[in-house]
N, C-alpha and C positions, 0 to 999 in steps of 0.2 A: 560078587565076582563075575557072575552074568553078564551083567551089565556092564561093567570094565571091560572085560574081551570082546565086546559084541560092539562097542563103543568106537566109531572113526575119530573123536576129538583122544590126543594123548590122556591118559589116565592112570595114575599109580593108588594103589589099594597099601596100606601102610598098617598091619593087623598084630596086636598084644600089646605087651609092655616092651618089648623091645622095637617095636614096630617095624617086621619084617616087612621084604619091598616086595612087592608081585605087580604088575604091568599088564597092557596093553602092547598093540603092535608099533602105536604111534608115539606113545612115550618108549618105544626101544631104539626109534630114531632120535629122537630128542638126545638119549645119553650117550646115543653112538659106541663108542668102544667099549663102556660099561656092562654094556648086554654083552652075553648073558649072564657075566660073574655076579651081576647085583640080583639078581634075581632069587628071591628066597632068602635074602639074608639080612642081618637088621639095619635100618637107615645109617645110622650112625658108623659104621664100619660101611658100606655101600658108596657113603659118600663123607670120608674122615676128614678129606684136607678143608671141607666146608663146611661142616657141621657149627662151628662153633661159631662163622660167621652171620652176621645180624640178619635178619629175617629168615634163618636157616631153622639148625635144628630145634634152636628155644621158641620159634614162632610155633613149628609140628609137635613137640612136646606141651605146649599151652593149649594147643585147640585137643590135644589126647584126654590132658589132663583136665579141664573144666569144659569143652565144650563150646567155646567161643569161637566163629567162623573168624578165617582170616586173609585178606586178600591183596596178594602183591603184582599191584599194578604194574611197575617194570623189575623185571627178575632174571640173570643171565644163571642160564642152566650151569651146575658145574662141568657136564663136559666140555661144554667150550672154553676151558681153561686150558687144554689142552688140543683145542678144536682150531679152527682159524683166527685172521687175526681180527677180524670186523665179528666179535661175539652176537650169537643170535640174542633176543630180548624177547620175554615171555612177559604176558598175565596170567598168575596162576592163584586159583584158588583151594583154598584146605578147607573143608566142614567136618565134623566127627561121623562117624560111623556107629549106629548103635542097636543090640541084637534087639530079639524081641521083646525085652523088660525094658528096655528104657538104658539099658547101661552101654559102655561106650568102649566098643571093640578095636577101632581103628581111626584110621583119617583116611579122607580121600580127597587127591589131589588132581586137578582138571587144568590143563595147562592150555592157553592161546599163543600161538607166535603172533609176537607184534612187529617183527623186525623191521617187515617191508615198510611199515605206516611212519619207524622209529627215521629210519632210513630216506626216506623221503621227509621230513621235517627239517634231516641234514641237511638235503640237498636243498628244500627250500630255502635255507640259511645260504648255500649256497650262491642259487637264484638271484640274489635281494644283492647279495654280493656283487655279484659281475653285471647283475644291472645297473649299481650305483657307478660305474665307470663306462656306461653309454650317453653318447653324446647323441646320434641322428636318431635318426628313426630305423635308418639301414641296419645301425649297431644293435636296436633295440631288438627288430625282427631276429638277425643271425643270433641272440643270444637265447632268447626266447625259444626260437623250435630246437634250438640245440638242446636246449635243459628237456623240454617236456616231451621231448621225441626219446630220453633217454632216463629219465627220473621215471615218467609215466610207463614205461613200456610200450607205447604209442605205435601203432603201423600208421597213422597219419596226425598232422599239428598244420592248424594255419593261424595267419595273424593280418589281422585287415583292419584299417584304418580311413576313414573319411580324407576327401579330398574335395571335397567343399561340394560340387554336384554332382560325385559319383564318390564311388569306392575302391581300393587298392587291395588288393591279398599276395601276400605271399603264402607259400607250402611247402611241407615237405614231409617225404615219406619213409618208414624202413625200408632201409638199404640203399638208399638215393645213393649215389655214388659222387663226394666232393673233395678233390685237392687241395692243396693249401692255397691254388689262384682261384679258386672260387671261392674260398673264404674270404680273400681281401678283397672281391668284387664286389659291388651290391647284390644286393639279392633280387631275385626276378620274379617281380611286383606285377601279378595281373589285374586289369582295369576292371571293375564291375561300373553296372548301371545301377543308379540311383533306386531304383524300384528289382532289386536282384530279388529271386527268392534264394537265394542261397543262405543255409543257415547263420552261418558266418555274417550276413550282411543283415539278416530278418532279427537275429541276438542284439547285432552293435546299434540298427536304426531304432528297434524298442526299447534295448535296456535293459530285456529279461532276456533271463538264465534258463535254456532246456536244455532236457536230458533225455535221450532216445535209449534207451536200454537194447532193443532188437526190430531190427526192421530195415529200411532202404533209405536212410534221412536225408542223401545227396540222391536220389530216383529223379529225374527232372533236368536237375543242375552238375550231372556230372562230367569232369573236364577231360575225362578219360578212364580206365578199367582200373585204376587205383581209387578212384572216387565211389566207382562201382560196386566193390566189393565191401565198402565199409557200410556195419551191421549195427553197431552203437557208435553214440556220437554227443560229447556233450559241448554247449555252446557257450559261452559266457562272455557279457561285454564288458567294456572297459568302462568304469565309474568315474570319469578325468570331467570336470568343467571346459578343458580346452582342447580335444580330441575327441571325436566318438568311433568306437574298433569294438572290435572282441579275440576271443581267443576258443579255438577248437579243437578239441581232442577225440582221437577215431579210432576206433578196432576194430578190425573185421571179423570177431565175435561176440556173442551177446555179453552186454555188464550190465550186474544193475544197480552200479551208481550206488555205494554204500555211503549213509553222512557222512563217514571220514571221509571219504574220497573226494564228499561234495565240497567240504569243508578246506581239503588240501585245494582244490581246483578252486574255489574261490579267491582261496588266499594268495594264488599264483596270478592272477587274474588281477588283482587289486595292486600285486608288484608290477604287473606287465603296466598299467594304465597310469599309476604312479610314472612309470619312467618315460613311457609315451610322452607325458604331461611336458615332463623337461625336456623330452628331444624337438618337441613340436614348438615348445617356447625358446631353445638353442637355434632352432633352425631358421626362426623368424630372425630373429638378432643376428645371426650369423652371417645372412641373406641379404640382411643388411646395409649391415657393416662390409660385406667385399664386393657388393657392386657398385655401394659408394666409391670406395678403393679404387677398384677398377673401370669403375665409370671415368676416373681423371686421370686413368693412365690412356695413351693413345692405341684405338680398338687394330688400327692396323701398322705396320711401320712402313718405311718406304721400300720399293720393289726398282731395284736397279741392276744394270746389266753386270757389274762389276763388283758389285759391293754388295754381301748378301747381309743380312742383319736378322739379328735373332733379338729376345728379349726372356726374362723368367723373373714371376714375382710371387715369394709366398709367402703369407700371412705368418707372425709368429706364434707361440704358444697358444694365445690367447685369439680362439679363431672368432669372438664376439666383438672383436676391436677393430678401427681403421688403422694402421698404420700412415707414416709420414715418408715413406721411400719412394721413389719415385724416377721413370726414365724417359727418356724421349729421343725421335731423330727427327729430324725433320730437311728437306732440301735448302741453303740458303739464294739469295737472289746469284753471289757468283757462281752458282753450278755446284760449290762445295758441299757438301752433308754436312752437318751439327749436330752433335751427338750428346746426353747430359745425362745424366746421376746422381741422384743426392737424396738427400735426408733429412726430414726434419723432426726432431727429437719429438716423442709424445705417441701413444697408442689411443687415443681418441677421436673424436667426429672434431674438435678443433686443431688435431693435427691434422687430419686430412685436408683441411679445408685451406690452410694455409701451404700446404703442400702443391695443393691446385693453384692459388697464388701464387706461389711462385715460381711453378712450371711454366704459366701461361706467360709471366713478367719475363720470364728467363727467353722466352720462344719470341717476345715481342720486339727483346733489345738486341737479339741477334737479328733479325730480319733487318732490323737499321743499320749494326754495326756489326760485323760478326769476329771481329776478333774477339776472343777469348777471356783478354784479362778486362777489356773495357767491358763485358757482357757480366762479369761478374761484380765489377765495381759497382754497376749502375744495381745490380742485385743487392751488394751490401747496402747500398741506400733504403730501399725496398725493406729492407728485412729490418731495417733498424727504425723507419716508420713504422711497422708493425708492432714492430716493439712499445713504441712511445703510444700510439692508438690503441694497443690493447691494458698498456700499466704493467708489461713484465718485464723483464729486465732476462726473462730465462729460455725466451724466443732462440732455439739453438739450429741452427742449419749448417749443413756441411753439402757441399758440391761439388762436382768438377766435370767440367765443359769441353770440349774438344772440337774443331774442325778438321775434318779430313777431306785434302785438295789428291784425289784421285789422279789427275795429270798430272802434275808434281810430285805426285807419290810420297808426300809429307803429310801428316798429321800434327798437328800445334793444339796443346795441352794447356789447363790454369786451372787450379786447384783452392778451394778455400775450405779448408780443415779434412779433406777428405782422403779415403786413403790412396793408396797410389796406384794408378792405372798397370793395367798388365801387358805385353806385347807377346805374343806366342810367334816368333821366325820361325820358318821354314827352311832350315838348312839342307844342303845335300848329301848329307849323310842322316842326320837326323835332328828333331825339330830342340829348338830353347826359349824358354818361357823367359823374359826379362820385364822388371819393373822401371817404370818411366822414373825417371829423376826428377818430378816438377818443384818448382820454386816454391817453402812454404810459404802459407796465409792461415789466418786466422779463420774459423768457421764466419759465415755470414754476420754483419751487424754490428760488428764489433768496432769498424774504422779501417780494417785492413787493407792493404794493398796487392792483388793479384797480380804474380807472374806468370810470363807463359815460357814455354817451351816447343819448342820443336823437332821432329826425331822422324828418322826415314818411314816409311810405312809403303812397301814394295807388292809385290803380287805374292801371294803363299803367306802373307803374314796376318794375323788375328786380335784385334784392338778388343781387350776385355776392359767392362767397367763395372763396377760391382759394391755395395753397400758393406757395412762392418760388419752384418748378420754373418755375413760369407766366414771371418777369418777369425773371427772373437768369439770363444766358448769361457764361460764358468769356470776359474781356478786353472787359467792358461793362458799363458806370456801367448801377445800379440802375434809376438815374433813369428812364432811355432806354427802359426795360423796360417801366416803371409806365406811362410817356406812351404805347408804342405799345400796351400794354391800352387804354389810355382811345380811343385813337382809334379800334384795332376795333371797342370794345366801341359807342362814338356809331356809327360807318361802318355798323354791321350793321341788315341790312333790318325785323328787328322784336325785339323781346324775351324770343320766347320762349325760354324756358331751355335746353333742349336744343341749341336753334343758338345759344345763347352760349356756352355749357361749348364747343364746338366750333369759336366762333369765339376763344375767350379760350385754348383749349391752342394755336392756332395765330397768336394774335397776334405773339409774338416772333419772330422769321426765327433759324434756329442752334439744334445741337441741344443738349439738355440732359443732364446726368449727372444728375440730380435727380429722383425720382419729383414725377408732376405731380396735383394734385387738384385740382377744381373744384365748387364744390355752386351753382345758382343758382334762386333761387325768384323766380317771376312773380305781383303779384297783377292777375289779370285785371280787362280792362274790365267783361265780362257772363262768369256761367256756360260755360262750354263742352256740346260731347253727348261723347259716349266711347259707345264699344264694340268689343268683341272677338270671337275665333274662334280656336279652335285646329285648327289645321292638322296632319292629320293624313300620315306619310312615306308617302304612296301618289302615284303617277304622275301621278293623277286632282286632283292637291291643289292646284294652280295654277287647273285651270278654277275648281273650285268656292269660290277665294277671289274668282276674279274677278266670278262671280254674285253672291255675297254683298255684293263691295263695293259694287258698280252698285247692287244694290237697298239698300242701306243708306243709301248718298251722295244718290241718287233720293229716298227720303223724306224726308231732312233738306234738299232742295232746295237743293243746291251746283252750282250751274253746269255746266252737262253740257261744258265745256271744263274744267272741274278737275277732274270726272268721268274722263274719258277719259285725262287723263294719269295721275292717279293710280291709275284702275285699270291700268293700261300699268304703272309703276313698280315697285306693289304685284305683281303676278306675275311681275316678273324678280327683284325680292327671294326672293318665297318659289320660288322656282325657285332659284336658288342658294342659299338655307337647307336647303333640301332634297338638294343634290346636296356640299353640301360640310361638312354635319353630320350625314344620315341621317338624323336623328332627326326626331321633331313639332318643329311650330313656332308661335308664339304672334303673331297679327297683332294688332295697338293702332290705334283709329281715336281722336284726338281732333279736335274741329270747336269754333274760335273763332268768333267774327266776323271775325276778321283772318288765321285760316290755317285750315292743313286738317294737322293732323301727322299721320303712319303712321310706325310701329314695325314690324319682324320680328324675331320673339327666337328664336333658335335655344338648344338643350341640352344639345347631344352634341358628339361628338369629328368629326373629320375622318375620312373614308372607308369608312366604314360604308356606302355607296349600291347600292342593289340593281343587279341586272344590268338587271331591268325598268325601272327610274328611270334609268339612266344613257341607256336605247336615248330614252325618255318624253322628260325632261327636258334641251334642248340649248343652253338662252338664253346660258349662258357668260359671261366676261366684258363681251360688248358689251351687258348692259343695265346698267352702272355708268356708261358713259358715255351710256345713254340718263334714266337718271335725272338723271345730273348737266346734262342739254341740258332736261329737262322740269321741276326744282323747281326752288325757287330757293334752296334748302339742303339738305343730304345729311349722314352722317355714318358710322362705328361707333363702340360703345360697347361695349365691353367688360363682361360681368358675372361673377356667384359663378358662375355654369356656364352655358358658352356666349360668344354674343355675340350683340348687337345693332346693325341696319340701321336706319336712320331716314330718314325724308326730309320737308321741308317744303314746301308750295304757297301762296303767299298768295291771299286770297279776294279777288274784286274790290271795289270799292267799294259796287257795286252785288247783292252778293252776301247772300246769306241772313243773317238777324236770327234771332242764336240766344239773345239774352238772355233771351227769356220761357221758354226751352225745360229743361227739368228738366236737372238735370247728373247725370252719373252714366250 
């Protein structure tokens, strides 16, 4: 009995034939509400509503009655039957008890919580879970320090991966403070050098796994006073043939690393490198397949005084595939623009390829001839060569071509199989989206015959052109598709091109299998101004866009409230261009009468961000949600290399008259 009371692990003494209960201070938490009524009274009445259950009282009656130890590896106490809802889970063992002859007075029962180790196994289960639905490497990281900053108990998690002559890490710490726009942002990936000593980097280049129980294991390499502070630290790399990384876990008290623990942290490790393996083999494929894509779409459009032109093209489901959509403009010899959209049936590297064929075919027989229906004719030929040259008969294209005669203020339309163009007018009261009526045709190749059509196309008005992805969902009439385009396309607050590609890929509600293209030209009321800046990846490169802007905005006399937000907007862009591509970045100022558009175009890859830019640069994702409270449109765009930010501001009424003002 000594020894039970004196005893920190829980302990029950269980003494005669009836085997009354006596305890410990730690088995009187275990039964909770129990104490003190169980106390002194016999098991079986102590604990009635479980006695009868299996490894209960007939296990403590067997070890009374013969003496045989007995040991239950997972065991839920009875009070949590009335305790919570995630039951604690014990290992407990029973031996006999016996006086000084040899005979056998009691049982004594020594109980382990195993909850936490049970508990974390879950979540392992977990883990393995939400890593098998990460596709990058971005995904892999955010899911990774999310679990083991949170499974672990963790006050620090990082995860670093090779990057062929250096090394990448991300981190993250208790309490780091993250919204939900930093969660859909990349994560903020610091550059190491190839010869780092940092643990993280010394685990992933060897291969082996340490364990720091107590001591300073970041002394040296720390990135700041949260690096500083941690006192254990264990490192583990990642076991992948096609990556090499590791993964870190930190406290800033002493552990000493129990084999369960080794064992949990291994086997976290071995998921984390597992899924690495697929993001890093997605990412190749991925990488691909959309610069092929977008290597043969055209890197810039044309930049005219009149006619502003937007473009948007996203990859469908399947982001490992080239798609077959495709758009272009390009100036013809009479002064006209030509404008085209199409599609050629197929998610593969020989769709793509013929897609490029027939871009370039399409752009060659306009430069000779640019009407419309002759540019398609000569394309049906084209495509049904193809056909006969490749042996298929399933060679499928659909197109439709336009020329827009700006001094005439007509547009002339030909169609073959494609769906029907959009017109957004500008009324004076308020705007209406109407569909072109073109002449049918058959998709490409087939023998068809191309009609054209012709239809006013005035100042204020908006020529949208746009693939099937846009208006065709899964177990839904065409129709429904086409009306809810028409109705964004009227609902949206002005015409620019750019926010209709943007409002027209997101008219339909549901997601699509279908690569989505959109090309939309605006012919403006008056001139626009434009001007740029390239932003260079230094620390410094936020202020000095934002001098630039003010004094640029300032001269063209744009309302120092559209001032002020846009300059605001403008450097949480290139603040995150900067931290989440490394690279320069390309800022686009256009000024209507009726808005104020900014561009940031980034060029590089992800995680390239100096150690100086990461300490510089900290806006993160809450300026996505401060642009989207200050414009009154936003976007990205996708391009040949990189991506692009946009955001729109409308101008007041009473806002600067830039018609007399030179474009360009």
């Amino acid at each position: 009995m000594d020894v039970v009371l004196a005893s920190p692990v829980p302990m029950a003494l269980l003494l005669g034939d009836d085997l009354v209960v006596f305890y410990n201070d730690g088995y009187a938490e275990l039964i909770g509400d129990r104490h003190p009524h169980a106390l002194g009274r016999p098991a079986a009445e102590a604990f009635a509503e479980v006695w009868r259950d299996p490894g209960a009282g007939e296990a403590l009656e067997r070890v009374y009655r013969h003496g045989e130890p007995f040991l239950q590896r997972e065991a839920v106490l009875p009070a949590d039957r009335q305790g919570p809802a995630e039951p604690a889970v014990f290992t407990r063992g029973h031996c006999a008890v016996r006086d000084s002859t040899g005979r056998i007075v009691g049982v004594l029962t020594v109980s382990a919580q195993t909850t936490q180790l049970t508990q974390q196994l879950q979540s392992l289960s977990d883990f393995a879970a939400a890593l098998s639905g990460t596709l990058t490497l971005d995904d892999v990281a955010r899911v990774t320090l999310r679990y083991c900053l949170h499974s672990f108990d963790a006050d620090r998690v990082s995860f670093a991966v090779d990057e062929g002559s250096a090394w990448r890490l991300v981190r993250r710490i208790r309490g780091e403070l993250l919204d939900e726009a930093d969660e859909r942002l990349p994560p903020l990936w610091r550059r190491m050098s190839a010869e780092s000593a940092l643990p993280a980097v010394v685990s992933a280049r060897s291969g082996v796994a340490s364990f720091t129980a107590d001591g300073q294991p970041l002394r040296g390499v720390a990135a700041d006073r949260h690096d500083e502070k941690i006192r254990a630290l264990a490192a583990l790399p990642l076991r992948t043939s096609v990556v090499r990384g590791s993964l870190t876990i930190g406290y800033r008290e002493p552990r000493p690393w129990s084999p369960a623990e080794r064992a949990l942290l291994a086997a976290s490790a071995e998921l984390v490198g597992q899924a690495a393996e697929r993001a890093r083999r997605f990412e190749t494929q991925h990488g691909t397949a959309q610069m092929l894509q977008r290597s043969m779409l055209p890197e810039r459009l044309p930049d005219l005084p009149r006619l502003r032109i937007a473009a948007r093209y996203d990859p469908g489901v399947d982001g490992n595939a080239a798609g077959g959509d495709f758009y272009d403009a390009f100036l013809l010899p009479t002064g006209a623009l030509g404008v085209v959209l199409g599609d050629v049936a197929g998610h593969d590297l020989q769709a793509a390829a013929r897609m490029g064929q027939v871009r370039a075919a399409l752009r060659a027989l306009a430069l000779v001839d640019p009407r419309p229906d002759a540019v398609l004719d000569g394309l049906d030929r084209l495509v049904a060569s193809l056909g006969v040259a490749c042996g298929t008969q399933e060679l499928f294209v659909t197109v439709v071509f336009g020329v827009i005669d700006a001094d005439r203020e007509l547009v002339t339309l030909a169609s073959a199989g494609h769906p029907a163009p959009l017109i957004r007018r500008a009324g004076p009261d308020a705007a209406v989206a109407e569909f072109v009526d073109v002449p049918p045709a058959p998709p490409l190749g087939l023998g068809g015959r191309a009609r054209t059509v012709t239809v006013p196309f005035r100042p204020g008005d908006t020529l949208l052109l746009y693939s099937d992805g846009v208006v065709e969902r899964r177990w839904q009439d065409v129709a429904a598709g086409m009306a809810g385009l028409g109705a964004a396309v009227t609902g949206a607050a002005g015409g620019d091109p750019r926010a209709l590609c943007a409002v027209a890929t997101a008219a339909v509600p549901g997601a699509t299998e279908d690569d989505v293209a959109v090309l939309a030209v605006e012919y403006a009321v008056r001139p626009s101004r434009s001007a740029s800046m390239e932003v260079p990846a230094e620390p410094t490169a936020p202020s000095r866009v934002r001098h630039w802007m003010t004094a640029q905005l300032t001269e063209w006399q744009v309302p120092e409230a559209v001032i002020g937000a846009a300059v605001l907007c403008t450097s949480e862009l290139t603040t995150n261009a900067l931290l989440h591509a490394g690279t320069a970045a390309r800022v686009e100022v256009d000024l209507s009468a009726e808005r104020l558009l900014v561009s940031v175009a980034d060029s590089g890859t992800r995680g390239q961000v100096t150690r100086a830019q990461t300490d510089t640069l900290s806006s993160r994702g809450r300026g996505l949600g401060l642009i989207e409270e200050l414009s009154d449109a936003w976007g990205t765009d996708p391009t040949v290399r990189g991506s692009t930010v946009w955001f729109e501001i409308l101008i007041p009424a009473d806002g600067p008259r830039v018609g007399d003002a030179p474009a360009g």
